[in-house]
C-alpha positions in Angstrom: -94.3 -100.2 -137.8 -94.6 -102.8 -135.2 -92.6 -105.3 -137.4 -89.8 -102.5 -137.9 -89.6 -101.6 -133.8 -89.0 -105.4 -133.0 -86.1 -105.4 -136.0 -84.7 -102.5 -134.8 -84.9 -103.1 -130.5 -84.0 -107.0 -130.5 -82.3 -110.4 -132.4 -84.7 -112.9 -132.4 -83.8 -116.4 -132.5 -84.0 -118.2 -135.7 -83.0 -121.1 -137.9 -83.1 -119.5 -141.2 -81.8 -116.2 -142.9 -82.5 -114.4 -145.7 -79.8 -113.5 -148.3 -79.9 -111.2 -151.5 -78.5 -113.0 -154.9 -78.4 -112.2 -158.2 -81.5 -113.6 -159.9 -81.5 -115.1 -163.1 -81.5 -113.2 -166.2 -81.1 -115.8 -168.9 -77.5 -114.3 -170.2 -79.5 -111.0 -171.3 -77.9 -108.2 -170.8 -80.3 -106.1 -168.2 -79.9 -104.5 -165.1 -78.5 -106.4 -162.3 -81.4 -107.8 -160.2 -81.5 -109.5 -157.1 -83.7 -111.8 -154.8 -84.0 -113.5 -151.4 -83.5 -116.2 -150.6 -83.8 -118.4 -147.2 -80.6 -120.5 -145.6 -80.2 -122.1 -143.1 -78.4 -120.6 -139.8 -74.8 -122.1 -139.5 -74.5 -123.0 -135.3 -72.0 -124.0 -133.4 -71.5 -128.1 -132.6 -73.9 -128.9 -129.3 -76.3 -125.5 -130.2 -79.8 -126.3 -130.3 -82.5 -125.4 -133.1 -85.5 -122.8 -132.4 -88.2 -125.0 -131.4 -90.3 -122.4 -129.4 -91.7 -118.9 -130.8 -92.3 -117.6 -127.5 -89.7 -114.6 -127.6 -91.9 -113.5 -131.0 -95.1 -113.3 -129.8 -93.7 -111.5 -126.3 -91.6 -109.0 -128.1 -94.4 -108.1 -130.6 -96.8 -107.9 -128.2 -94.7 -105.7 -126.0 -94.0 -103.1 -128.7 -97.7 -103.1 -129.8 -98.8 -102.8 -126.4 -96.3 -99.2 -126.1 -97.7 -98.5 -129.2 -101.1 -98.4 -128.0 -100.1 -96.6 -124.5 -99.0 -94.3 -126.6 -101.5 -93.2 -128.7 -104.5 -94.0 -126.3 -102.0 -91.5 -123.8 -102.8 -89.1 -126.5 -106.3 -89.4 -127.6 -106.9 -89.3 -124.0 -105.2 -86.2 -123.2 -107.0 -84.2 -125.7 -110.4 -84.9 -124.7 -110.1 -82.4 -122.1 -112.9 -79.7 -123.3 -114.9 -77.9 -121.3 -118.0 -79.4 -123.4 -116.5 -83.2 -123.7 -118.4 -85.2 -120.9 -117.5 -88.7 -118.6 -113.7 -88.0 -119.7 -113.0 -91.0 -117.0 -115.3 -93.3 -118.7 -114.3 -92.6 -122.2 -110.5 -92.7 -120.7 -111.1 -95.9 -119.2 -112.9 -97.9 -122.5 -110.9 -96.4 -125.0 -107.9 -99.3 -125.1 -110.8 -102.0 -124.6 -110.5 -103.3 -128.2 -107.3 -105.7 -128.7 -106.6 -104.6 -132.0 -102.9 -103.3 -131.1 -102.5 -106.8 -129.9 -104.4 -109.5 -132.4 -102.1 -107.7 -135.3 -99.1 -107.6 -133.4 -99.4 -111.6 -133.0 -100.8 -112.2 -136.5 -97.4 -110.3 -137.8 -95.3 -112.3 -135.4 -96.5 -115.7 -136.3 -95.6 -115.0 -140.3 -92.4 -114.4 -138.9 -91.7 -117.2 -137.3 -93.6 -118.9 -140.3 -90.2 -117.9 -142.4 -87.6 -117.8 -139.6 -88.2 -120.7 -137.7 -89.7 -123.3 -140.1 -88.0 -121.9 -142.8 -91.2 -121.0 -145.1 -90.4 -118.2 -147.8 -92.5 -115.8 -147.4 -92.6 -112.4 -148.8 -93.0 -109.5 -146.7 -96.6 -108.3 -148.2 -97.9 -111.6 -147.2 -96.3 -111.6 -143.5 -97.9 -107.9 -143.2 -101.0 -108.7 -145.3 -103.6 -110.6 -142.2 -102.8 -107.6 -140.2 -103.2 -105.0 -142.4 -106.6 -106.6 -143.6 -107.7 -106.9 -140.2 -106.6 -102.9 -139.5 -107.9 -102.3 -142.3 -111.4 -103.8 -141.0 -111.0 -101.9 -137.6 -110.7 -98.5 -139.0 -114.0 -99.0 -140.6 -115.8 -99.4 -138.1 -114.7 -96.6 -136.6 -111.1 -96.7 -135.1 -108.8 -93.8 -136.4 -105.3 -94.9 -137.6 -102.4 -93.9 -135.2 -101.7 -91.1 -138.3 -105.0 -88.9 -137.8 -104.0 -86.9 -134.3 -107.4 -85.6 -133.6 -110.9 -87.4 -133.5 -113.8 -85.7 -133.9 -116.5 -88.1 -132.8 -114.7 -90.3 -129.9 -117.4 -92.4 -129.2 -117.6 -94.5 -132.5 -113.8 -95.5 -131.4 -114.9 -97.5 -128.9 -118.4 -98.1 -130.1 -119.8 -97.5 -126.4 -121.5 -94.5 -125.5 -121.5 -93.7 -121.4 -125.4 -93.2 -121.8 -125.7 -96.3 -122.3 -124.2 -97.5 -119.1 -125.0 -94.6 -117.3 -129.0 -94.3 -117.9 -131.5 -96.2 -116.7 -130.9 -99.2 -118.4 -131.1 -103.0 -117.9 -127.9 -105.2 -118.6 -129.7 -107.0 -121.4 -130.7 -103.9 -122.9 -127.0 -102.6 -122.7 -125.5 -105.6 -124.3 -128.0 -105.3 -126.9 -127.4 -101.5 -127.9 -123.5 -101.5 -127.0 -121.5 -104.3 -129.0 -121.4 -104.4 -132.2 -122.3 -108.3 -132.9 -120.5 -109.1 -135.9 -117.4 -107.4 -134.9 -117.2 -109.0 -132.0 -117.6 -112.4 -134.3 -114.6 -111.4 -136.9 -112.1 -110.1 -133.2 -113.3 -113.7 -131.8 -112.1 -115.9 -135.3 -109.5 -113.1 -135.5 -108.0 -114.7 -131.7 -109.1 -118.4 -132.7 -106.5 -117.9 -135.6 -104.3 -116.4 -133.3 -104.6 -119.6 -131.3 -104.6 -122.4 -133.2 -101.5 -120.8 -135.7 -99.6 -120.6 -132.2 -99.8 -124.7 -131.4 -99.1 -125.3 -135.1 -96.2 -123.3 -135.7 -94.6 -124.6 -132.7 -95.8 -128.3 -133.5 -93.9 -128.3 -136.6 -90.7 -126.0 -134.9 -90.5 -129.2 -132.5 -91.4 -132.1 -135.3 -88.4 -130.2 -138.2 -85.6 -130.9 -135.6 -86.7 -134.8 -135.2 -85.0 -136.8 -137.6 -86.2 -140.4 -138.6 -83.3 -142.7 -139.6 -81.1 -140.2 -140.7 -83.8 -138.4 -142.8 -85.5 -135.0 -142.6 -88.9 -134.9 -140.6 -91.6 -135.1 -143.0 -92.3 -131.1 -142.4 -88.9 -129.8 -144.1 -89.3 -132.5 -146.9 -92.6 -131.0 -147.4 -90.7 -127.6 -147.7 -87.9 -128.7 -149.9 -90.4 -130.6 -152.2 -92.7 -127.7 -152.5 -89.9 -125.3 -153.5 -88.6 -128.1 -155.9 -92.1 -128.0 -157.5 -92.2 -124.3 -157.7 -88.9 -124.3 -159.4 -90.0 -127.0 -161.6 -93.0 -124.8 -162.7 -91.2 -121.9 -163.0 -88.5 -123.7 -165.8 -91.5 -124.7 -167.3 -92.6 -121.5 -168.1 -89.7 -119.8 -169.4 
């Protein structure tokens, strides 16, 4: 949903397309099917490449940040019962855990994976680190943006209010309220997040410089893989 928002609100920048063609069929006569494929961006004499993937972590991160408003807006709103107690505390933690955000920038970073460095990707494995990592967060206790009510809100956040609000010491609190190994898997989660950030936009810089007339050694490294892959695939058939 988050991928489709950003398709449908903006044009990002990018160097490569994709394009449907027909796929091979071996002269058999079967229905007409067709495949992507990546190209190149035609620009105009003096244009510059992409070399910066700034514009798609901002744009995803703005429409996972409404998307989160939105549905924290709601959860919120219905916790209004005469028997639900500390309504500010439980509105104030409920949008503490960045998961809106980590798969909003895991999503953008495939993207500019295949748009910028021209890597083809498919879209399962663009959407596939986020989903995994959802996937992990709704386990341990967040409800999908689907499921309009929730029952038990405090294993959402996985921080009850009597825990802050009884007569405990901070040590004891930080024992009883995170959940260790979560906080482990958000923490690698972000490190990815990080470290996928400086590379991509390493090799956006390094796939524009040209070395006597030659392709920097990252596109070679593209062209020769999918030369190998269509090598293997000839092979086969």
């Amino acid at each position: 949903m988050k991928l489709k928002v950003v398709q449908l609100s903006t044009k990002l920048p990018r160097n490569f397309r994709s394009r449907k063609v027909a796929a091979n069929t071996n002269g058999k006569k079967k229905k007409k099917k067709r495949r992507k494929i990546l190209e190149p961006v035609h620009r105009a004499p003096g244009e510059a490449e992409v070399t910066t993937i700034n514009s798609y972590i901002s744009h995803m991160l703005a429409a996972s940040l409404g998307m989160k408003f939105c549905d924290t807006t709601r959860r919120v709103l219905m916790y209004t019962k005469h028997g639900d107690e500390h309504k500010s505390f439980y509105a104030f933690f409920r949008g503490f855990y960045p998961i809106h955000e980590l798969c909003g920038s895991m999503t953008a970073l495939e993207l500019a994976k295949r748009d910028v460095l021209g890597m083809n990707l498919p879209l399962w494995r663009m959407l596939f680190p986020a989903v995994v990592f959802h996937g992990m967060a709704n386990l341990k206790g967040m409800k999908p943006i689907f499921k309009w009510n929730s029952g038990a809100p405090w294993s959402e956040i996985q921080m009850s209010p009597w825990y802050v609000l009884g007569d405990y010491t901070l040590p004891q609190i930080l024992a009883k309220v995170p959940p260790k190994l979560w906080f482990v898997v958000v923490g690698r989660v972000l490190g990815y997040i990080i470290k996928n950030y400086y590379m991509i936009g390493r090799h956006a810089v390094k796939r524009t410089t040209t070395f006597a007339g030659k392709n920097a050694a990252f596109s070679a490294e593209l062209q020769a893989a999918e030369l190998l892959k269509k090598a293997a695939k000839k092979d086969k058939s």
